[in-house]
N, C-alpha and C positions, 0 to 999 in steps of 0.2 A: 504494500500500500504506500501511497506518495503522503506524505505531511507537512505543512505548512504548520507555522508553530510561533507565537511570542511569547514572551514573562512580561507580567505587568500586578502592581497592586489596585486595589480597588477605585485609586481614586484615577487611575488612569483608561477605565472600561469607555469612557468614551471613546478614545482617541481608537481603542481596541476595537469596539464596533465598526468604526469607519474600515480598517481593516480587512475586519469579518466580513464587512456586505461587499469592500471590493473585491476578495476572495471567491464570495458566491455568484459575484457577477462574470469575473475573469476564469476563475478554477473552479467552476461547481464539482468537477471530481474528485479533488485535492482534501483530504480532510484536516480540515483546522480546527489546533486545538491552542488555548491560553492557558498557560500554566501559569496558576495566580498566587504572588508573591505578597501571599496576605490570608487572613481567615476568611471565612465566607461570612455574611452576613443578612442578618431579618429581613433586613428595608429591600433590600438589593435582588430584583429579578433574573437571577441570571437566565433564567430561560428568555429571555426576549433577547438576548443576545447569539450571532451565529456561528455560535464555536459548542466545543466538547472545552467544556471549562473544568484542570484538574488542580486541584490546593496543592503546592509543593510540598507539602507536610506527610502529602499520603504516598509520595516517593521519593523523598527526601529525609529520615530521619533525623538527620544533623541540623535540620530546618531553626530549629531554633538559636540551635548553639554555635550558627552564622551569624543569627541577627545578632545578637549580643559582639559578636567579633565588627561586623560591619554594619554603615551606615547603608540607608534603604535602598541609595544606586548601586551601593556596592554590591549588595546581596543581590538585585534583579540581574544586576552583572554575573554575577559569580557562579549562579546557578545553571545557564545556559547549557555549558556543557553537560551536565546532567542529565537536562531532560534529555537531550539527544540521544545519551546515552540510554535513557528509558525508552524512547521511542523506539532505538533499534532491537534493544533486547527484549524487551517485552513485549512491544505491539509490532513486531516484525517489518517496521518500515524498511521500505526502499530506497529512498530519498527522502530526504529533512529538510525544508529552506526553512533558516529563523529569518522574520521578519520584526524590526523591533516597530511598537503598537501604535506608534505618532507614523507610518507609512502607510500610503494609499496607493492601488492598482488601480493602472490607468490602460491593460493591456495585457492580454494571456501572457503567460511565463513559458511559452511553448523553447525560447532560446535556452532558457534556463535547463529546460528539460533536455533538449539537442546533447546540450553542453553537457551534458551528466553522463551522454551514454558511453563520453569517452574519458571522462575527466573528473573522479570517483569527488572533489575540493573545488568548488569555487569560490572565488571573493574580488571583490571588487574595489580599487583605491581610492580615496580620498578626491583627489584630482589625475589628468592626463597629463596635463600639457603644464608646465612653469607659467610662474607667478612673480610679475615685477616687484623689486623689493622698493616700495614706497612707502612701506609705514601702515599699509592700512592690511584690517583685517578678512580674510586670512591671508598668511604668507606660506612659503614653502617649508619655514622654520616650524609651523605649528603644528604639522606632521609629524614632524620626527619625534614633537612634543606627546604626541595624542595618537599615535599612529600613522602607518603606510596606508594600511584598508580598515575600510569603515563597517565594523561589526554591527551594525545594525542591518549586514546582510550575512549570511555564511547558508550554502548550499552543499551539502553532502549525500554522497551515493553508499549505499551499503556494502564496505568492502575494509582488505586489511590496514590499507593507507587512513581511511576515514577513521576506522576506529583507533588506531594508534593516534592519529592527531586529538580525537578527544578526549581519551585517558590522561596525554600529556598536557592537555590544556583544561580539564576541572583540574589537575594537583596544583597547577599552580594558581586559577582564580579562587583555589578553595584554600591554597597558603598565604595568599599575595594578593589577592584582586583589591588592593588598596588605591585609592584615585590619593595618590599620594605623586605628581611628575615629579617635583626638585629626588626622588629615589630613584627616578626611572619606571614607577609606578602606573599605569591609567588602568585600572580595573583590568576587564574581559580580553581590552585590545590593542595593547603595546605586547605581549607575549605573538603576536599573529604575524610582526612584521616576522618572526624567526620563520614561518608555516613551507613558504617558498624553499628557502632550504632546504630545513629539515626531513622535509616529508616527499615524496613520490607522487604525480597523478595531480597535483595542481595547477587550477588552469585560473590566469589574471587576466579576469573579463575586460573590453575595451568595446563598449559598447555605452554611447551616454547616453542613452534612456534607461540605464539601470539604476536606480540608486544616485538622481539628480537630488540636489539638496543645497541651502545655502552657503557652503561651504566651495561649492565647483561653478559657478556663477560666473566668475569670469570666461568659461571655455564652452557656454552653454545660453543658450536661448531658445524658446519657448514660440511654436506655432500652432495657432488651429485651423487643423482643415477638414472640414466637411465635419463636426465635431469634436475629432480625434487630435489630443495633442504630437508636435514631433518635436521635437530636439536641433534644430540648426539646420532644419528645412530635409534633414537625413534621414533619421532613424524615430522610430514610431519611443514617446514615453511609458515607458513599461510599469516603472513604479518611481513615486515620489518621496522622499523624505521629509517630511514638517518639522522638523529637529527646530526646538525650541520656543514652539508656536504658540503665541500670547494672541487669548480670543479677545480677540473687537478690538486689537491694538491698531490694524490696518497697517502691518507694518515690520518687515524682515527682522529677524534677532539681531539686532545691533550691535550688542552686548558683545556678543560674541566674534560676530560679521559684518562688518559694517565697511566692506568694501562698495555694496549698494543700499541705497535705499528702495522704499518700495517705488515711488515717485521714478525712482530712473529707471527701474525696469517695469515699465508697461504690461511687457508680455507676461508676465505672473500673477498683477492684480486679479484677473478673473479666477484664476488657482485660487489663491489665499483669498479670496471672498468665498468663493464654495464649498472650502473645507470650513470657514470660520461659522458659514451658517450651519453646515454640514452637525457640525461637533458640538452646536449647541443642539440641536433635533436632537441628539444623542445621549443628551442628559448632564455634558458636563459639567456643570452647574452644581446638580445633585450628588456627582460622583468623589465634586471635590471639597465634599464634608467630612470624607472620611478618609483619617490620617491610619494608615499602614499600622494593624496589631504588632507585625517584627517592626516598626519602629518606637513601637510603646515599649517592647521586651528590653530594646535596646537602651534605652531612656530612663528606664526603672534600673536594667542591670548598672550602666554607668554611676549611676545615683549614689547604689550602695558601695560599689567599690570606692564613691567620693567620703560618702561619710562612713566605711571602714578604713579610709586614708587618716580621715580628722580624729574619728577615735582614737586610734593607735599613736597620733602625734599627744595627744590631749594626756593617755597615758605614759607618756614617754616624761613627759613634761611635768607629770608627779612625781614621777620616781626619779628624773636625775635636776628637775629645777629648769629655769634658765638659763642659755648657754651664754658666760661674758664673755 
């Protein structure tokens, strides 16, 4: 069986839906599942959503005694490879694409599939083509910062190559997936530039409708014809990245990218109007009252390690005084 698959917490099931229905429009075959990086809850319908929604707790034991290790991106990060690894061992997939849950299908993945029959590792980089070094964000330098390829896609075929890359990559976002750069750190996907290397059967897609997003902006522009969007008048938009996306901002992550605004690129404003209404239909609104259970464990755990920190000073301080 073929799977499509994200991690997401509760409050991010909007962005998840969108998703889901572009899944069901582009890969009605394809079975998508959200593995939710949170408990389930009362209020929360998950049946109106179009996935197999599974709690990472009921195939992840460790589930908990991650969140107390890491913060909430860290854990969505961390666990990835996991479920892959569940996917293949227990539900016998064939092929796994993670999509992470701020992405929208704009286009079958029938390349993605092509590309599988020969190429057991896909992934896709950041940007193509160089970046003038002027100052504005992003540079070429923020790759090396944050990564070569952008995990918020990875495509895998059932075979030895694949799973060797994923054992080798849950040990170490289950040791290290710390978004800690000034170590060399970024969670899930600074470990991936190694992937090329290390492993056998990886294929480094070059194709800009994959995985467009604010970040590759400069080597990329936006048409619609007869509906359909394309990519620099070439190749058909397959899937979108919303990385970062403030609703009713009207208005690219700056923060982060702010080599455009939304004003200079034209060709995107009707994108980011249709996802922003898009995402409110979808309840984000509602979704985003409710703050991540592993980030309450994590909140509670840190607490008492602070005030078993101040105890043990306050005792220390009886028994030997102040130090002159």
């Amino acid at each position: 069986m073929d799977f499509i698959f994200t991690v997401c917490s509760n409050n991010y099931l909007a962005q998840a839906s969108i998703l889901a229905n572009s899944i069901k429009k582009y890969q009605p075959q394809t079975k998508f599942v959200i593995a939710l990086c949170d408990k389930r809850q009362e209020e929360i319908n998950y049946r109106e959503i179009n996935a197999e929604i599974i709690t990472l707790a009921i195939i992840e034991p460790q589930i908990e005694a991650l969140a107390k290790k890491y913060n909430i991106i860290e854990l969505n990060t961390a666990v990835k490879p996991r479920v892959i690894e569940y996917l293949f061992e227990e539900r016998n997939a064939e092929t796994i694409i993670y999509l992470d849950p701020d992405i929208k299908l704009y286009h079958p993945l029938t390349i993605l599939y092509d590309a599988m029959q020969k190429h057991p590792i896909l992934l896709t980089p950041h940007i193509y083509t160089p970046i003038p070094i002027d100052g504005k964000k992003p540079g070429e330098n923020t790759f090396l910062k944050y990564g070569i390829y952008n995990l918020g896609f990875i495509a895998l075929r059932q075979s030895e190559a694949a799973n060797k890359l994923v054992k080798w990559w849950k040990y170490r976002t289950y040791e290290a997936g710390y978004f800690k750069t000034e170590d060399g750190l970024f969670v899930d996907q600074l470990p991936i530039n190694h992937v090329p290397v290390f492993f056998d059967g990886v294929k480094i897609l070059h194709h800009k409708g994959l995985n467009m997003a604010p970040w590759n902006l400069h080597e990329r522009e936006l048409t619609k014809i007869d509906g359909n969007y394309f990519v620099n008048n070439e190749e058909p938009l397959i899937f979108y990245h919303f990385s970062s996306f403030k609703v009713d901002s009207n208005e690219l992550p700056l923060f982060h990218y702010d080599r455009y605004t939304l004003t200079q690129r034209p060709d995107l404003q009707a994108l980011y109007e249709d996802y922003n209404t898009e995402i409110k239909q979808n309840k984000y609104m509602f979704y985003q009252t409710f703050e991540s259970k592993y980030s309450l464990i994590r909140t509670t755990y840190i607490k008492t390690k602070e005030n078993e920190a101040w105890r043990k000073k306050g005792v220390l301080k009886k028994l030997f005084g102040k130090k002159k």
